[in-house]
FINU-768203 format. One record per residue (C-alpha): residue number from 1; residue in three letters; x, y, z. Coordinates in steps of 0.5 Angstrom, whole numbers, plus 500, padded with zeros to 3 digits. Example, Ala and Ser with C-alpha at 12.3 -4.5 7.8 and 13.67 -1.06 7.14 Angstrom:
2
<atom num="1" residuo="ala" px="525" py="491" pz="516"/>
<atom num="2" residuo="ser" px="527" py="498" pz="514"/>
This chain:
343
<atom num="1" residuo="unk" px="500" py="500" pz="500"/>
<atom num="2" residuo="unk" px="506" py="505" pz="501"/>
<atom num="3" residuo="unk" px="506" py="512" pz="502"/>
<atom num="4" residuo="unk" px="498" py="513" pz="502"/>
<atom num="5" residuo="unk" px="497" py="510" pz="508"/>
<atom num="6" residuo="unk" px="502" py="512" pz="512"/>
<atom num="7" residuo="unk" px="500" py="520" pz="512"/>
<atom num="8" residuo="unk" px="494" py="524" pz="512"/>
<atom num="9" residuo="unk" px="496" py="527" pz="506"/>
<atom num="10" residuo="unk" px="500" py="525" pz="501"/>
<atom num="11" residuo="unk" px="503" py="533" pz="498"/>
<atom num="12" residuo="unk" px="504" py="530" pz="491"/>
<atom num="13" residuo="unk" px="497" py="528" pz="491"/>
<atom num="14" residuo="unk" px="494" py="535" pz="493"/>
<atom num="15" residuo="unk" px="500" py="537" pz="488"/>
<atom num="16" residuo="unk" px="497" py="534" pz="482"/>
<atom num="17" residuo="unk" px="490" py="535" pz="484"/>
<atom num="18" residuo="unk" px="491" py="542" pz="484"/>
<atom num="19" residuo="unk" px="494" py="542" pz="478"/>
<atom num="20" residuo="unk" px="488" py="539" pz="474"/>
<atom num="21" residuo="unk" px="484" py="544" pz="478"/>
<atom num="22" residuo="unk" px="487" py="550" pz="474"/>
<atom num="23" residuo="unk" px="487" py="546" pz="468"/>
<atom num="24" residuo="unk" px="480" py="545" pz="468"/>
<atom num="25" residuo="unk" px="479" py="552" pz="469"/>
<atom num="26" residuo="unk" px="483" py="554" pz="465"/>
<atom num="27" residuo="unk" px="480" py="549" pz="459"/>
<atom num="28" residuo="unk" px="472" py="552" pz="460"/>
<atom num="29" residuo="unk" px="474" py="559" pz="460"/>
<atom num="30" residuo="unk" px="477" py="558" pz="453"/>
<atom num="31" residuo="unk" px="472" py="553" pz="451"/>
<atom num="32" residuo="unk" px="466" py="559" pz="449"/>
<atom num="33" residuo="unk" px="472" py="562" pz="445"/>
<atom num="34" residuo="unk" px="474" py="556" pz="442"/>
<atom num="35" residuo="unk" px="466" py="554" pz="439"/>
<atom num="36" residuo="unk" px="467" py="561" pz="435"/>
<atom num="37" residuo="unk" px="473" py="558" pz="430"/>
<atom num="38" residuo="unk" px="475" py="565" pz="426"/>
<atom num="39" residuo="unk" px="483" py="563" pz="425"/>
<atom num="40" residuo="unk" px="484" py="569" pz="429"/>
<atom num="41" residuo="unk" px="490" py="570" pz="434"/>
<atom num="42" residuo="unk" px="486" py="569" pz="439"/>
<atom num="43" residuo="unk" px="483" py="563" pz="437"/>
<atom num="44" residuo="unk" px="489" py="559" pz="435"/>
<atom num="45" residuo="unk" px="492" py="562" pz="443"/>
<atom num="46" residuo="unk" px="486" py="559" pz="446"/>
<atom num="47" residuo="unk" px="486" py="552" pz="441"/>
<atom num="48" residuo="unk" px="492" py="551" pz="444"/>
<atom num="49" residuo="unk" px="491" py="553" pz="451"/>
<atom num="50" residuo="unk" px="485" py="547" pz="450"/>
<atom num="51" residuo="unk" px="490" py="542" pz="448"/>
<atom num="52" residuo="unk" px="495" py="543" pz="453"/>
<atom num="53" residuo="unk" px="489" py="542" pz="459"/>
<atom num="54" residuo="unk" px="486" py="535" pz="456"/>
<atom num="55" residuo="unk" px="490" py="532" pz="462"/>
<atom num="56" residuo="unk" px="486" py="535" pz="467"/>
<atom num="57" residuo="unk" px="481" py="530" pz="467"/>
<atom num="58" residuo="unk" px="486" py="524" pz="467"/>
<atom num="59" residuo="unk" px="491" py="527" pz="471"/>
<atom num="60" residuo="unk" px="484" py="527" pz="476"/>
<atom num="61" residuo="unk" px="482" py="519" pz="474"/>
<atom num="62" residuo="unk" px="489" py="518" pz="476"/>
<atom num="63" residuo="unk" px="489" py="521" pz="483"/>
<atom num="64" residuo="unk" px="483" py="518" pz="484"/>
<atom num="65" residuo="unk" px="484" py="511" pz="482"/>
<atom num="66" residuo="unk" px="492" py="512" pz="486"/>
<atom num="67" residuo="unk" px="488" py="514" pz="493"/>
<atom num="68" residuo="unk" px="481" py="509" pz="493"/>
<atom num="69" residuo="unk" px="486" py="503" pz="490"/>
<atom num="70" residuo="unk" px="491" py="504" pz="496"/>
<atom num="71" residuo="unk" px="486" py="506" pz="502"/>
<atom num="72" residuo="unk" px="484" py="500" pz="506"/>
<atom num="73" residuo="unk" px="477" py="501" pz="507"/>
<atom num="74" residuo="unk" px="475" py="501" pz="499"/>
<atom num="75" residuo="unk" px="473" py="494" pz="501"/>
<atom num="76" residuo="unk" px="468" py="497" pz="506"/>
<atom num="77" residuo="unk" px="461" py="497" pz="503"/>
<atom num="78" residuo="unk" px="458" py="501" pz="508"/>
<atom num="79" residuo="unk" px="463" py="506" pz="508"/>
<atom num="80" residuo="unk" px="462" py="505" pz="501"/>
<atom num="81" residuo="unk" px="455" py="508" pz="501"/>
<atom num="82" residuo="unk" px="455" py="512" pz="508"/>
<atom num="83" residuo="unk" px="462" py="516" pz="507"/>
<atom num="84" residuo="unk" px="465" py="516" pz="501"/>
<atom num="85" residuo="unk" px="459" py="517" pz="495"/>
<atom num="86" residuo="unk" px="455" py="522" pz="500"/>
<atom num="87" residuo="unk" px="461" py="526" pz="500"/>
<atom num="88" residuo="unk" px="460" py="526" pz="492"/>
<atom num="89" residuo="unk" px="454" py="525" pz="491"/>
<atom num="90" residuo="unk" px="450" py="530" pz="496"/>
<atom num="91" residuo="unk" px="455" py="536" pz="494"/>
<atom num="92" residuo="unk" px="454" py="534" pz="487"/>
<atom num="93" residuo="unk" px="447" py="534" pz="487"/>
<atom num="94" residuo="unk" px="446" py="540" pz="491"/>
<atom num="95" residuo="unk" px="451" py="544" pz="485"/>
<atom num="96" residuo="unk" px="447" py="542" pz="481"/>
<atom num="97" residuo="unk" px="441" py="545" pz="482"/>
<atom num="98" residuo="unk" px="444" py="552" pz="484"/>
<atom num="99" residuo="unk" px="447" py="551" pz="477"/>
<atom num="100" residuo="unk" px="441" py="550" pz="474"/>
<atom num="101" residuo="unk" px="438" py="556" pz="477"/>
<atom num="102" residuo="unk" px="444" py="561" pz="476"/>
<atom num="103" residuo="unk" px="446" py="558" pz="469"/>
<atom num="104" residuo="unk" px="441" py="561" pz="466"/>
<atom num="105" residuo="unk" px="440" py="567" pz="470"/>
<atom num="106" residuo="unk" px="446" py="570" pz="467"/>
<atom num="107" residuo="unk" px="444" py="567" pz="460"/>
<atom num="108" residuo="unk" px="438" py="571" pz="461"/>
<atom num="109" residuo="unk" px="434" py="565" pz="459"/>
<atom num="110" residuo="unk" px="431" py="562" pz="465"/>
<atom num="111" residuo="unk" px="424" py="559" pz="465"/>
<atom num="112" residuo="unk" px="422" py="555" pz="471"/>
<atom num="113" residuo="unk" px="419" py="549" pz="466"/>
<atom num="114" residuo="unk" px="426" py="548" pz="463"/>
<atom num="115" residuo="unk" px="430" py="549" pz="471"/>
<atom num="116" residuo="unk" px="425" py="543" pz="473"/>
<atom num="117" residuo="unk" px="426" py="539" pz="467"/>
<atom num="118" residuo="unk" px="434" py="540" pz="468"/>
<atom num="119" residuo="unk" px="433" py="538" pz="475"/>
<atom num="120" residuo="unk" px="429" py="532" pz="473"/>
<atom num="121" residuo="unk" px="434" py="529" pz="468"/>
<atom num="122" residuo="unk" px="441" py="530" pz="472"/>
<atom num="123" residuo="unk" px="441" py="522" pz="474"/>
<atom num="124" residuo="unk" px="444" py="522" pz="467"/>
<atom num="125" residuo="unk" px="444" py="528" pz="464"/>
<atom num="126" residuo="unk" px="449" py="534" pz="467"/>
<atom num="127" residuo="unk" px="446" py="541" pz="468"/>
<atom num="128" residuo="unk" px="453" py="543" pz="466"/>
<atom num="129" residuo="unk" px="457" py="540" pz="461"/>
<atom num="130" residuo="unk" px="463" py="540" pz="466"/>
<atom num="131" residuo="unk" px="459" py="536" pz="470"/>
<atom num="132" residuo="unk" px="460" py="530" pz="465"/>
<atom num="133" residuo="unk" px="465" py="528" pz="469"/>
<atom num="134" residuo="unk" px="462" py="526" pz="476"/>
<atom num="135" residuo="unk" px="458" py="521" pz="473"/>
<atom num="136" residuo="unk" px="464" py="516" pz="470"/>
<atom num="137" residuo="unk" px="467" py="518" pz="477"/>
<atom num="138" residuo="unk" px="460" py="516" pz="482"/>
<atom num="139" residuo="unk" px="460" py="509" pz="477"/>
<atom num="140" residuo="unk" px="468" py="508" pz="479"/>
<atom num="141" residuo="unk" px="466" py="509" pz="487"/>
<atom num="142" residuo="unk" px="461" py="504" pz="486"/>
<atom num="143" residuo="unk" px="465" py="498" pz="483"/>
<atom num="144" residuo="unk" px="471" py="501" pz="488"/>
<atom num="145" residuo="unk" px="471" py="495" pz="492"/>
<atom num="146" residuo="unk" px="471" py="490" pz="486"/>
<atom num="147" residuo="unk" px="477" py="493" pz="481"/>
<atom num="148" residuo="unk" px="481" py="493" pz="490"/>
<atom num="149" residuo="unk" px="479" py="486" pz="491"/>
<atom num="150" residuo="unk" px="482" py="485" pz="483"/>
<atom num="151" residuo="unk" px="488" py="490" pz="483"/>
<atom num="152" residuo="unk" px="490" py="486" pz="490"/>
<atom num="153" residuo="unk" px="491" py="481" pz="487"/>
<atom num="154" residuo="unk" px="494" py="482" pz="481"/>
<atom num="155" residuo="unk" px="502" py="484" pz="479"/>
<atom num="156" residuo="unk" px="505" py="488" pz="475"/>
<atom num="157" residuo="unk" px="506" py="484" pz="469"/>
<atom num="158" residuo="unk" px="498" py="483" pz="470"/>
<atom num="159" residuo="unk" px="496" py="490" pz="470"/>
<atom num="160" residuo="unk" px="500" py="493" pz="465"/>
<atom num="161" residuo="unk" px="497" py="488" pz="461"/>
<atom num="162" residuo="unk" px="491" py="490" pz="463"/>
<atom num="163" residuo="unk" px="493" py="498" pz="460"/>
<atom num="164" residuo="unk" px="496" py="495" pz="454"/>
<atom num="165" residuo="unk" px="488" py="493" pz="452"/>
<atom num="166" residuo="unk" px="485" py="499" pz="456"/>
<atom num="167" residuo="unk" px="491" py="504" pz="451"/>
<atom num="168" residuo="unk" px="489" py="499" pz="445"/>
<atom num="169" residuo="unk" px="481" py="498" pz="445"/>
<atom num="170" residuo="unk" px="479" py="505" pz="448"/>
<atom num="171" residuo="unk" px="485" py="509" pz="446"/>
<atom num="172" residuo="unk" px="487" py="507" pz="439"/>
<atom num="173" residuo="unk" px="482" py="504" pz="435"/>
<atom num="174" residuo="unk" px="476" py="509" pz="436"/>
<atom num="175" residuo="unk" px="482" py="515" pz="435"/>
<atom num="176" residuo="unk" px="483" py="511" pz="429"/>
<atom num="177" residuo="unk" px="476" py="510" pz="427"/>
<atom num="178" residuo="unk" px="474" py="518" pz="428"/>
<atom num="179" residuo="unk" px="481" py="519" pz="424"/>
<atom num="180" residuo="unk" px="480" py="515" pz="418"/>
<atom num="181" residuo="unk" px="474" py="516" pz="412"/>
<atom num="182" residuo="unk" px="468" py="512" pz="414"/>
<atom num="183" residuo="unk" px="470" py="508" pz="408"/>
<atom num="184" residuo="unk" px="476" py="504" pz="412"/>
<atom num="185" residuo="unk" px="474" py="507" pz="419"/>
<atom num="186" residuo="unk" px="468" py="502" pz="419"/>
<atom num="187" residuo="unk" px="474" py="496" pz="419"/>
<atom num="188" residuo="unk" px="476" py="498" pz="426"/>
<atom num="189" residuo="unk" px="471" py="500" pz="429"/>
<atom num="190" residuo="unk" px="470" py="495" pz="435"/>
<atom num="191" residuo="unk" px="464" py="491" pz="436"/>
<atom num="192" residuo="unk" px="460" py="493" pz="442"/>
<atom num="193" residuo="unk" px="462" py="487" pz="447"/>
<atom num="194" residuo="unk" px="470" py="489" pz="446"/>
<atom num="195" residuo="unk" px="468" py="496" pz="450"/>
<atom num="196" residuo="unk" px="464" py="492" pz="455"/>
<atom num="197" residuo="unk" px="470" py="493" pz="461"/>
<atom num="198" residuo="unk" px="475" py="499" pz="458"/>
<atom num="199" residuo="unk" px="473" py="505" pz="458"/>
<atom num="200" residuo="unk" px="478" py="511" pz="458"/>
<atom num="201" residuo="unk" px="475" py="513" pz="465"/>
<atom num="202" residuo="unk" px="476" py="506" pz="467"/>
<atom num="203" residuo="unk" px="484" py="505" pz="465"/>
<atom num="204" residuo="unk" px="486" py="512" pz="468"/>
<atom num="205" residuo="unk" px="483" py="510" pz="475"/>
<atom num="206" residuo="unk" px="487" py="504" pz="474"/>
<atom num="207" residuo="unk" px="494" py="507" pz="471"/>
<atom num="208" residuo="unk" px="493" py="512" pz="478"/>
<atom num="209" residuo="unk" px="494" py="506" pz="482"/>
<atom num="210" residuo="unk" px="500" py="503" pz="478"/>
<atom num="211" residuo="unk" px="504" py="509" pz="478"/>
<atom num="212" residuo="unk" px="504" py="509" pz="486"/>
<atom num="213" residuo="unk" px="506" py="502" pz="486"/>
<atom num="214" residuo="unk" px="513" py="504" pz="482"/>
<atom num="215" residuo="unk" px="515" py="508" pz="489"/>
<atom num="216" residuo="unk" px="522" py="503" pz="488"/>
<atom num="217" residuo="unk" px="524" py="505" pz="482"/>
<atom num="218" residuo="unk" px="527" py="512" pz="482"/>
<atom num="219" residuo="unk" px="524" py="516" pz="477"/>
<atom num="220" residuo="unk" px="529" py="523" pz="474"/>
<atom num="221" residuo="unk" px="525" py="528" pz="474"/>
<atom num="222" residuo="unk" px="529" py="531" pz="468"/>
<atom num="223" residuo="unk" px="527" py="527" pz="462"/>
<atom num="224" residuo="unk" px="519" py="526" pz="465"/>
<atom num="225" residuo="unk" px="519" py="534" pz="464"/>
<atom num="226" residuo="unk" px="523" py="533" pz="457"/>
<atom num="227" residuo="unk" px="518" py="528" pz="456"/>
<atom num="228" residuo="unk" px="512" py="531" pz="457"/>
<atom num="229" residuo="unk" px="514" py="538" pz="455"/>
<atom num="230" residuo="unk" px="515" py="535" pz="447"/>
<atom num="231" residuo="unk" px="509" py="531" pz="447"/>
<atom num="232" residuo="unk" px="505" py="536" pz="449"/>
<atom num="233" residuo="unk" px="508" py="542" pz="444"/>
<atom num="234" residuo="unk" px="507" py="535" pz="438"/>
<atom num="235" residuo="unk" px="500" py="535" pz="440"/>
<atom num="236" residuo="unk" px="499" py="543" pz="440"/>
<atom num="237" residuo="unk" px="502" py="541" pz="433"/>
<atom num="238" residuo="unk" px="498" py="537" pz="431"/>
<atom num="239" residuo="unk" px="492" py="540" pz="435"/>
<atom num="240" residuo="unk" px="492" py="545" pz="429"/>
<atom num="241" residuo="unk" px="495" py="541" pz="423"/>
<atom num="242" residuo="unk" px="489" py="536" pz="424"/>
<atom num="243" residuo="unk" px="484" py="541" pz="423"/>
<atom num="244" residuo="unk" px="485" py="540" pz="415"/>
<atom num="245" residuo="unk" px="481" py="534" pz="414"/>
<atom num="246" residuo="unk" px="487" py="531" pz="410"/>
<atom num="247" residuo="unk" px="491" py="531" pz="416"/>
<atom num="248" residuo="unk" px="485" py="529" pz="421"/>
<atom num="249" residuo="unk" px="489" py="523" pz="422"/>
<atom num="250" residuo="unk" px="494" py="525" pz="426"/>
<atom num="251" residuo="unk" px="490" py="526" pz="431"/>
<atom num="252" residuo="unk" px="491" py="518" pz="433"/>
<atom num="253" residuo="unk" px="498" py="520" pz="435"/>
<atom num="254" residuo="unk" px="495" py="526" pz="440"/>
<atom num="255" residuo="unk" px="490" py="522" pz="442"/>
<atom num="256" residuo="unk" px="495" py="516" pz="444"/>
<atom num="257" residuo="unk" px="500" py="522" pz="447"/>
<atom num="258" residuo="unk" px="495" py="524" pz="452"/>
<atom num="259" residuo="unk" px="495" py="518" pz="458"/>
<atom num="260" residuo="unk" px="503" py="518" pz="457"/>
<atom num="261" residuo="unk" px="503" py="526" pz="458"/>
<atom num="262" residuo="unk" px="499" py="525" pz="464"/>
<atom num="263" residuo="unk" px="504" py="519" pz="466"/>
<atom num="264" residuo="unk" px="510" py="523" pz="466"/>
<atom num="265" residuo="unk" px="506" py="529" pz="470"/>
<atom num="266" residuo="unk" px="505" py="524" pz="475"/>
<atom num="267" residuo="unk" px="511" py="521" pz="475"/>
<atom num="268" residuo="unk" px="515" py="528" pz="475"/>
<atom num="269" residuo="unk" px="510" py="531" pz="481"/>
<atom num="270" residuo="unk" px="511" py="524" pz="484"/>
<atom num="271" residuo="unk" px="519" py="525" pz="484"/>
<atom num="272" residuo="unk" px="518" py="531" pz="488"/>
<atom num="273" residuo="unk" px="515" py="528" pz="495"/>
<atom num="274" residuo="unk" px="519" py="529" pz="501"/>
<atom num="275" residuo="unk" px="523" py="535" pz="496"/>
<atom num="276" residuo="unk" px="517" py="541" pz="496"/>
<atom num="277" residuo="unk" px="518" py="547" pz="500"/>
<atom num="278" residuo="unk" px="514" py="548" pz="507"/>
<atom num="279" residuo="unk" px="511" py="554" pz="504"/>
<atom num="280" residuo="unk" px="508" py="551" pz="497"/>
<atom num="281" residuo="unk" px="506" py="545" pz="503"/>
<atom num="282" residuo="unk" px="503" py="550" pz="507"/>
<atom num="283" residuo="unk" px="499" py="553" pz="500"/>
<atom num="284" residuo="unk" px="497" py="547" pz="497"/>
<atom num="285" residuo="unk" px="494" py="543" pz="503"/>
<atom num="286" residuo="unk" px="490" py="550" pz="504"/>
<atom num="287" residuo="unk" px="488" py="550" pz="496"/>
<atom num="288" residuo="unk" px="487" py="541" pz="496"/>
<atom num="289" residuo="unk" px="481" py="541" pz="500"/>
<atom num="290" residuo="unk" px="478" py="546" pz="496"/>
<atom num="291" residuo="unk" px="478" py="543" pz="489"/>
<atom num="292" residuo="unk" px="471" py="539" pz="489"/>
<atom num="293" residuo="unk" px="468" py="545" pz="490"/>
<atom num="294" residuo="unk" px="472" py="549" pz="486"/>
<atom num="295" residuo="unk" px="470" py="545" pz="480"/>
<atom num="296" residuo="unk" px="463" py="545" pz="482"/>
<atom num="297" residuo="unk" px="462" py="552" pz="482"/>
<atom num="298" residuo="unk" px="467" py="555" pz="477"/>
<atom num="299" residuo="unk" px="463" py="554" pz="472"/>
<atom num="300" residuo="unk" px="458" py="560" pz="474"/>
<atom num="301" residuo="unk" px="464" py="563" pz="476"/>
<atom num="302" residuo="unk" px="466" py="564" pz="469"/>
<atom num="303" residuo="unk" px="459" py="565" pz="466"/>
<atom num="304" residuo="unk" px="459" py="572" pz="471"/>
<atom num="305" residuo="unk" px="466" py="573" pz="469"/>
<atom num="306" residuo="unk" px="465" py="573" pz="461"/>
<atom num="307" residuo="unk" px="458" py="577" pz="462"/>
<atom num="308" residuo="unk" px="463" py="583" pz="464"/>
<atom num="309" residuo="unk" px="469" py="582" pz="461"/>
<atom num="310" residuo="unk" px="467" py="578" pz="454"/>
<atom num="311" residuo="unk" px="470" py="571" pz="451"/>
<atom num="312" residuo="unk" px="476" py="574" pz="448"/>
<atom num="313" residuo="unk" px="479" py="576" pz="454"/>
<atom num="314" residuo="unk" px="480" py="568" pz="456"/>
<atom num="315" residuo="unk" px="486" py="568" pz="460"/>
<atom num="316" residuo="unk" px="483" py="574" pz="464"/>
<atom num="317" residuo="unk" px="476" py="570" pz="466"/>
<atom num="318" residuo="unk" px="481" py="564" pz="467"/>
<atom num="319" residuo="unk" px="485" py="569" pz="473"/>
<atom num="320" residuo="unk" px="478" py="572" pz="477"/>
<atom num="321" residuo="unk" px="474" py="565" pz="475"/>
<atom num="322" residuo="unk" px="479" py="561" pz="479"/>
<atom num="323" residuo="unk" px="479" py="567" pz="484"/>
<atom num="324" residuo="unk" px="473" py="568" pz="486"/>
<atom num="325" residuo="unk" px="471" py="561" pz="485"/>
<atom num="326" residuo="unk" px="477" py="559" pz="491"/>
<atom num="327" residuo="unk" px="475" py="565" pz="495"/>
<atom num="328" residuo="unk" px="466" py="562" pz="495"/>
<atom num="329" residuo="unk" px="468" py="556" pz="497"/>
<atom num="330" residuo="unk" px="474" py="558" pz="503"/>
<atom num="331" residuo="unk" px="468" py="562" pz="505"/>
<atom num="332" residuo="unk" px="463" py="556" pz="504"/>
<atom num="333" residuo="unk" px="468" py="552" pz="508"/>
<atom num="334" residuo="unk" px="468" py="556" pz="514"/>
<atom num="335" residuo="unk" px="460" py="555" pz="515"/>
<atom num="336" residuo="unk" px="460" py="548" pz="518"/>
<atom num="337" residuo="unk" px="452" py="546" pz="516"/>
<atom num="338" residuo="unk" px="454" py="549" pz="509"/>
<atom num="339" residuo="unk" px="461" py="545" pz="509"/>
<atom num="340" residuo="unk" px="457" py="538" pz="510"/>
<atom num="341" residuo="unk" px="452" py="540" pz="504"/>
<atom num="342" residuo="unk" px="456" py="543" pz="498"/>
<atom num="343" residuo="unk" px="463" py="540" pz="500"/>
């Protein structure tokens, strides 16, 4: 189990989870800008901004799959349902209602009959899109205490194997399929069974937990920066080139880039356990709690926001959009009846 379970907090974790935090941030500050393509230099700065930040979500499945693989209550069903998916679960739902309200608020586009039909559908439709990713996280909660009983159980031949076909079947071949023309795509794309287990979610959580398990082997920070930084300017590369539909197909290397980008970002975060200076601890432990909020309420954050200083000015909502969306949720934080509900 390692260095999980011997310490409250582990800094790399909390480093990694405020990380992906900023990035999500950052990614829905430009998406509103990104949906209106004009070949502009703001377009093209915020298209490559959006291509640095699509680790965020793996980087999150990640730290994820490395705590709730690693902690030995997984295997406690009862505090399965009674902790750990209330603290996911209730927060989530109330956000959303607030959401739901708020978001069409500032849209100016609010009736009560499409607030209360929103609410109705969010057991499978989030109100926001951002909110998407809670749903493959509450379905990865609940089948926790069986992928613990099976990672347990498996060495580290067996799980990269597993990885193996988790990158072949739910990384390359749709990646493969969405870059050929419909005349060859179809020869590759996989029967429905093939996806019965693996799904990108699924594979991340579990290449969470594989990497702590690598605590012997030191890693060299230097290369896993040179590693990361290279892929990630191929993929912004390749982020404009396949734009063109000749060059569409590029996208399967940028794709098959991704999980190993968020590996060694991982990893380089990781080598520097033990090394973090006090004051950045002091900081992040401050920030760490408060990312679930953050994420659940950076969105209407970004929409007052970009009401007052409009869509082209991404960097800017992303600054005052993850400030004032840290400063609600430390203020909400304080407040313990509220804390218990919508954190």
């Amino acid at each position: 189990m390692g260095d999980i379970l011997k310490r409250k907090r582990i800094i790399y974790i909390d480093v990694i989870r405020v990380v992906a935090m900023m990035l999500v941030v950052l990614a829905h500050s430009c998406a509103t800008r990104l949906g209106t393509r004009d070949d502009s230099l703001n377009w093209n700065i915020s298209n490559a901004i959006v291509v640095i930040t699509e680790i965020a979500v793996p980087l999150f499945f990640m730290i994820s799959g490395a705590t709730i693989l690693n902690s030995r209550k997984t295997k406690d069903l009862s505090y399965l349902f009674s902790h750990r998916l209330i603290r996911v679960i209730v927060p989530f739902i109330l956000w959303s209602i607030i959401s739901a309200y708020g978001a069409r608020k500032i849209d100016g586009v609010f009736t009560y009959h499409d607030f209360f039909h929103s609410i109705l559908l969010m057991y499978h439709q989030p109100v926001l899109i951002a909110y998407w990713f809670i749903y493959p996280l509450v379905s990865l909660y609940l089948f926790s205490p069986l992928l613990k009983a099976m990672v347990e159980n498996m060495d580290t031949r067996l799980m990269d194997y597993l990885l193996v076909l988790w990158m072949i079947i739910s990384i390359f071949l749709p990646a493969l399929v969405a870059g050929l023309p419909k005349n060859l795509s179809m020869y590759f794309d996989g029967y429905t069974v093939g996806k019965v287990v693996f799904s990108n979610s699924l594979g991340y959580f579990i290449l969470g937990y594989r990497l702590t398990q690598t605590k012997h082997q030191k890693s060299n920070p230097l290369w896993l920066l040179i590693i990361a930084l290279v892929l990630l300017e191929i993929n912004v590369l390749i982020g404009f080139f396949s734009l063109k539909p000749a060059w569409k197909l590029l996208s399967v290397i940028s794709v098959i880039n991704v999980p190993v980008i968020a590996a060694s970002v991982f990893l380089l975060l990781k080598s520097f356990e033990g090394r973090y200076h006090n004051w950045f601890i002091r900081l992040v432990e401050i920030i760490a709690p408060l990312t679930y909020g953050v994420y659940l309420v950076h969105g209407l954050s970004i929409g007052v926001v970009q009401k007052m200083v409009g869509v082209n000015h991404y960097l800017e909502t992303f600054f005052f959009a993850t400030l004032a969306s840290l400063i609600i949720i430390f203020v909400l934080s304080k407040i313990p009846v509220v804390k218990k509900l919508l954190l």
